[in-house]
C-alpha positions, 0 to 999 in steps of 0.5 A, a space after each residue: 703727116 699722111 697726105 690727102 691723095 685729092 690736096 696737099 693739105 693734111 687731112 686733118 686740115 681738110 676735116 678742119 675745114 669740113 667741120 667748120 664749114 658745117 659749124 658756120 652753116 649752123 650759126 647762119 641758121 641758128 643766127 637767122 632763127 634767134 632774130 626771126 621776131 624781127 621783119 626782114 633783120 638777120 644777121 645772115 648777111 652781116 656772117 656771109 659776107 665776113 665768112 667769105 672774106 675770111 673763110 673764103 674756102 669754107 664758105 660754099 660748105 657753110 652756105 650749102 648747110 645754110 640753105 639746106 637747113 632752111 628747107 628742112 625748117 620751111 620746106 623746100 617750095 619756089 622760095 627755097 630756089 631763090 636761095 640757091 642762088 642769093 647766098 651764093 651770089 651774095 659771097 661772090 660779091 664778098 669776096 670779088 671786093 675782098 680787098 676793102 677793109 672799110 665798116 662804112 663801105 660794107 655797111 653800104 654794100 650789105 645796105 643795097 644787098 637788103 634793099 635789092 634782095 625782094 628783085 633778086 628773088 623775083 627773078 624765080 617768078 620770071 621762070 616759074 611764073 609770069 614777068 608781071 607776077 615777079 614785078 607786082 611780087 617784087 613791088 608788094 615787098 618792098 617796104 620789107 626790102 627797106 627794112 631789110 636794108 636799113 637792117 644790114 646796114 646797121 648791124 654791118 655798121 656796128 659789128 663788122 670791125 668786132 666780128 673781123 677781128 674775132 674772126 681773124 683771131 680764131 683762124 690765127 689760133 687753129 692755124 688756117 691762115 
C-alpha cells in the first residue's frame, strides 16, 4: 500500500477519513434543517459531541462542513461568527471529557451547553457592538436558551447510548479504530 508523504496512514484511509468528515458535515446540516420547525431543538449538539468522542480526527472537517453550509443556507451575517467558534468549542469540551461514558452526565452536559449557548454567542456583540447590546441580546433569548436546553437534554438522554453504539459499530466495520 502506497504511503502518504504527509502521514503514516494509507491513502485510501486518509480519504476514508475526508469523506467522512464531509458526510458528517451534511448530517449536521440535514439533522438541524429536518428539526428547524422546532425553537431551539436540534439534534446538533447531541452528533457533535458523539463525533468528537468517536470520530474525534474527522470532526473539525465535519464542523467546518457544518458551518460553512449554514452560511450558504442563511448568509454569512455576524450570527455565522458565533458559529466559529461555539461548534468548535463545544467538540473541544467533548473530547476533554471523553473519558465519561454516562447518558445522564452528557445529558447534563449538553443541557447546560443549550442553556448557555445565547451568552456564548453574545460575546460577538462585545466585539461588534457594545456590552449593554450583548447583555440585553443575550436576556431578550433566554427563554429560547431554556428550550434549547431542556432540548438537548432530552434528546442526549434518549439517544446518546443507541447512537454511541452505532456509531462504534460503524468504525468497527470500515476499521478506523
Amino acid at each position: 500500500m502506497p504511503l502518504s508523504t504527509r502521514s503514516k496512514e494509507p491513502v485510501h484511509i486518509r480519504v476514508l477519513r475526508l469523506v467522512l468528515s464531509g458526510l458528517m458535515g451534511a448530517l449536521l446540516v440535514v439533522s438541524k434543517q429536518a428539526m428547524s420547525g422546532l425553537p431551539n431543538i436540534e439534534p446538533v449538539t447531541l452528533l457533535v459531541i458523539l463525533f468528537a468522542l468517536e470520530l474525534p480526527r474527522e470532526t473539525p472537517g465535519a464542523v467546518t462542513v457544518f458551518i460553512l453550509l449554514q452560511g450558504v443556507l442563511y448568509g454569512f451575517g455576524l450570527w455565522w461568527a458565533m458559529y466559529l467558534y461555539v461548534w468548535y468549542l463545544l467538540a473541544l469540551l467533548a473530547w476533554l471529557l471523553r473519558r465519561m461514558d454516562n447518558a445522564l452526565g452528557w445529558a447534563v452536559f449538553s443541557g447546560i451547553y443549550g442553556l448557555c449557548f445565547g451568552g456564548l454567542c453574545a460575546a460577538v456583540y462585545l466585539v461588534a457592538k457594545t456590552p449593554a447590546f450583548a447583555l440585553s441580546w443575550w436576556l431578550s433569548g433566554l427563554s429560547y436558551d431554556a428550550m434549547h436546553g431542556v432540548g438537548n437534554f432530552v434528546i442526549m438522554l434518549l439517544l446518546y447510548r443507541p447512537l454511541r453504539r452505532a456509531l462504534q459499530m460503524a468504525k468497527r466495520q470500515i476499521h478506523l479504530d
